[in-house]
C-alpha positions as CSV (number, residue, x, y, z in Angstrom):
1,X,24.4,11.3,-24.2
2,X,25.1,13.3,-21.1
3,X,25.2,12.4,-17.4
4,X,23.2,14.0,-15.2
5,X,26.0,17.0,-14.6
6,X,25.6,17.6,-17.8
7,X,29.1,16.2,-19.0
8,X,29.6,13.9,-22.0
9,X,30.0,10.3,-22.0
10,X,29.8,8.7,-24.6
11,X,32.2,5.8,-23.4
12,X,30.8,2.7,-22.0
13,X,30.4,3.1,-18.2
14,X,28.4,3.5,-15.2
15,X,26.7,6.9,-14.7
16,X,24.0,8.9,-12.8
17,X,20.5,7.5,-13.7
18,X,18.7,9.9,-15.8
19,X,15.8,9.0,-14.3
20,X,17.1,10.8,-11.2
21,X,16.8,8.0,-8.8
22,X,19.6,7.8,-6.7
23,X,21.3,5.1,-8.4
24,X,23.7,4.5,-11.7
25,X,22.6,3.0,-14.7
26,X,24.9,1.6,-17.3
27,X,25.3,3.3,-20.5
28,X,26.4,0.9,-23.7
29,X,28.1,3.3,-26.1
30,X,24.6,3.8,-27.8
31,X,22.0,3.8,-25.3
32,X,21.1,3.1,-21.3
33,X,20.6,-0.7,-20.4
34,X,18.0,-1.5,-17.1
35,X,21.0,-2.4,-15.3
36,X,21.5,-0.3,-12.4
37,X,23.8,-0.3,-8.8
38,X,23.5,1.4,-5.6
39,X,26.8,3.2,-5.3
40,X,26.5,3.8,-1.9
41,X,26.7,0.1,-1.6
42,X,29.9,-0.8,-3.2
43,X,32.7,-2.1,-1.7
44,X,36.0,-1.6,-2.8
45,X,37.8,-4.1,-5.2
46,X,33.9,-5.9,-5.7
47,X,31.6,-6.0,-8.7
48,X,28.8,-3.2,-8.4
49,X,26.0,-5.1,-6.8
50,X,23.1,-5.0,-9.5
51,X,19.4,-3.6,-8.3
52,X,16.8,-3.8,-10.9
53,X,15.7,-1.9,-13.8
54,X,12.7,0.3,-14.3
55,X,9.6,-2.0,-15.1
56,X,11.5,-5.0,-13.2
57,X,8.7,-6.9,-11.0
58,X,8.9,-4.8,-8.1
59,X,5.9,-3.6,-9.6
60,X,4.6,-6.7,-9.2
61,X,0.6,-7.6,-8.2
62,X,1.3,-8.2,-4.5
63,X,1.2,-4.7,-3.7
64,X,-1.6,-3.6,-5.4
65,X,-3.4,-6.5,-4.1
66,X,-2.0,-5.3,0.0
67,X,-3.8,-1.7,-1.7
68,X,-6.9,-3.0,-2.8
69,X,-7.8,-5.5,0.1
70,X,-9.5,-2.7,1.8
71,X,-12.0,-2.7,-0.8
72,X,-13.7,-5.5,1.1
73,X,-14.3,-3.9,3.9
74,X,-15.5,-1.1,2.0
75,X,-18.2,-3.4,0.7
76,X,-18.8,-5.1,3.3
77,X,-20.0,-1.6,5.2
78,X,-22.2,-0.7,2.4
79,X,-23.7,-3.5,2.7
80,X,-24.1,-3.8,6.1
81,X,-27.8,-2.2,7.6
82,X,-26.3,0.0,10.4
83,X,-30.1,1.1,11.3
84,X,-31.2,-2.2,11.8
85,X,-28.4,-3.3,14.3
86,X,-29.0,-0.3,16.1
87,X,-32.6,-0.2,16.3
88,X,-32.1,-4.0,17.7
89,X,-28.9,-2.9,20.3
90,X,-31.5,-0.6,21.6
91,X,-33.9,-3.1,22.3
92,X,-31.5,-5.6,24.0
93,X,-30.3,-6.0,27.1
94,X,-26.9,-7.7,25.8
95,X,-24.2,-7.3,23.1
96,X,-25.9,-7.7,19.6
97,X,-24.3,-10.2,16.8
98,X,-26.3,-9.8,13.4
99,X,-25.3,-11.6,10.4
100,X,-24.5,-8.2,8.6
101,X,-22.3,-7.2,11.9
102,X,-20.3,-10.4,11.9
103,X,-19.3,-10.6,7.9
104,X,-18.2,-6.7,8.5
105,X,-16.1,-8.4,11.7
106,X,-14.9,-11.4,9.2
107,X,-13.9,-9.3,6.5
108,X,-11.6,-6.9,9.2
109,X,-10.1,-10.0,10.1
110,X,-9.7,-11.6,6.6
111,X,-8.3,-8.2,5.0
112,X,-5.6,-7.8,7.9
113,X,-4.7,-11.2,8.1
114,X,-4.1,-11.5,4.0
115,X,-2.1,-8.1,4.3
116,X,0.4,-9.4,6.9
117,X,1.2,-12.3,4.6
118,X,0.8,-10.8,1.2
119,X,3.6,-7.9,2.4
120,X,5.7,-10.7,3.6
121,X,5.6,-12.9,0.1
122,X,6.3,-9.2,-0.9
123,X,9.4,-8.4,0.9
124,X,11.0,-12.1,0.6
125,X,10.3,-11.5,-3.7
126,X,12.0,-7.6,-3.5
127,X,14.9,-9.3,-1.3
128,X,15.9,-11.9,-4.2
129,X,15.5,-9.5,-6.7
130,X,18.3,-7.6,-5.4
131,X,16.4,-4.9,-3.9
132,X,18.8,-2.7,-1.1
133,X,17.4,-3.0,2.6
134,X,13.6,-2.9,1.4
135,X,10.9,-1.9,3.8
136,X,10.4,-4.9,6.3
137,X,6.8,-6.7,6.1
138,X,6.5,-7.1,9.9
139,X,5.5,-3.1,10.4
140,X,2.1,-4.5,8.6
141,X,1.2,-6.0,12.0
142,X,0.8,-2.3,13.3
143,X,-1.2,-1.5,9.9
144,X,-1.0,-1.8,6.4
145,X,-1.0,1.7,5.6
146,X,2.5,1.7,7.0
147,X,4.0,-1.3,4.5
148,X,2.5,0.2,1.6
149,X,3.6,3.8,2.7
150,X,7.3,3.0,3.5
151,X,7.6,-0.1,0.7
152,X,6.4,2.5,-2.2
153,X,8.8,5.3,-1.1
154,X,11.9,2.9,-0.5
155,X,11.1,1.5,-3.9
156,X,11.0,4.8,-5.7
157,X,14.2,6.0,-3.4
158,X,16.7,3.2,-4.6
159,X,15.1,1.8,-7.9
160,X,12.6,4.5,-9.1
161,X,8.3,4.2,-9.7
162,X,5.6,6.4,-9.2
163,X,3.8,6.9,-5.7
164,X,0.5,5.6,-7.2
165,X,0.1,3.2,-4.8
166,X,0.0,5.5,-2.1
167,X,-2.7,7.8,-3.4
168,X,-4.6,4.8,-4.5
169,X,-4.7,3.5,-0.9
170,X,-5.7,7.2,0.3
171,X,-8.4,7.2,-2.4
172,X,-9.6,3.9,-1.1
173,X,-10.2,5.0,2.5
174,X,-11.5,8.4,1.9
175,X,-14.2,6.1,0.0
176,X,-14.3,4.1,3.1
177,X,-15.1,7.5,5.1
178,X,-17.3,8.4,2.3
179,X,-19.3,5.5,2.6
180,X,-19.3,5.3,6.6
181,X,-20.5,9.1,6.9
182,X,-23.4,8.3,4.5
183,X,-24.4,5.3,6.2
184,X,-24.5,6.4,9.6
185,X,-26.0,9.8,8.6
186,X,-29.1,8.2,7.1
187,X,-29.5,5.7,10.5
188,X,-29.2,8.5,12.3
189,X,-31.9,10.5,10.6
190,X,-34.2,7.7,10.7
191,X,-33.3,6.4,14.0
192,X,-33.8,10.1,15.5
193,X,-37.6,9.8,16.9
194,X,-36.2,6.0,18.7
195,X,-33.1,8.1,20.2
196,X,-35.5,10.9,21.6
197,X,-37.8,8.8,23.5
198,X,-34.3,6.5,25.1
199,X,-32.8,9.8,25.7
200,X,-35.9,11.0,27.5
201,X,-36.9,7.6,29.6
């Protein structure tokens, strides 16, 4: 066994994870344990505070469930006849509230409202599992692009993962812009003659 310098050490002891997260893991004699510190954390004269291991639950569903929320939305606008509504807003003379228009509304409200609390019940679980200064849940009021962002890389920085949850949640909304260009492409196409003649009176 070797440290990450390259030097032996064979000795029980605390050494550079090999994982190359920017923590120490302890080594047994024989082989590494998932118990790991922050070095940069230690005080002097105190027992290494512990962080957890690779696989520990801060992999845990709450995350993935802030990353797939926006599925719902997604489903929602497919779902949602953007030709009708606007063949009917060009007819009124006031604001237009469909049924289609108002779930689409509901489930904006729904996925951003479960966000905010699921990153919270989140942040309160990382905290008690020892976790270093994790990303705060309250920057999910400004979006949860920002939690899942900033809780993924803190993660990774102090305990190590994989940034899968990050290009998941990009994958998600590019299906989201996906879906959006197609639908409003196709209203817009059949919509066209009805825009002409409101244009031209």
């Amino acid at each position: 066994m070797t440290d990450s310098n390259g030097n032996t050490a064979q000795q029980k002891g605390w050494y550079p994870d090999p994982s190359g997260a920017p923590v120490q893991r302890f080594w047994n004699g024989t082989q590494w344990t998932e118990d790991r510190y922050d070095p940069s954390l230690a005080v002097y004269g105190t027992t290494p505070p512990l962080v957890p291991g690779q696989g520990a639950a801060v992999r845990n569903g709450l995350l993935w469930v802030i990353v797939l929320l926006p599925l719902l939305s997604v489903i929602g606008t497919a779902q949602f006849d953007l030709t009708a509504y606007v063949r009917a807003s060009l007819s009124a003379t006031g604001p237009v509230m469909s049924p289609g228009y108002a779930l689409v509304q509901f489930l904006g409200f729904v996925v951003y409202a479960a966000t905010i609390v699921l990153a919270f019940l989140d942040y309160r679980g990382l905290s008690r599992l020892g976790v270093p200064r994790p990303f705060h849940w309250a920057w999910t009021f400004l979006t949860g692009a920002i939690y899942i962002i900033g809780r993924t890389v803190i993660v990774r920085r102090r305990v190590g993962g994989s940034l899968a949850p990050i290009w998941t949640w990009v994958a998600i909304w590019a299906l989201a812009g996906v879906v959006a260009f197609v639908k409003t492409a196709a209203a817009l196409t059949e919509l066209a003659p009805l825009l002409e003649n409101t244009i031209a009176s």
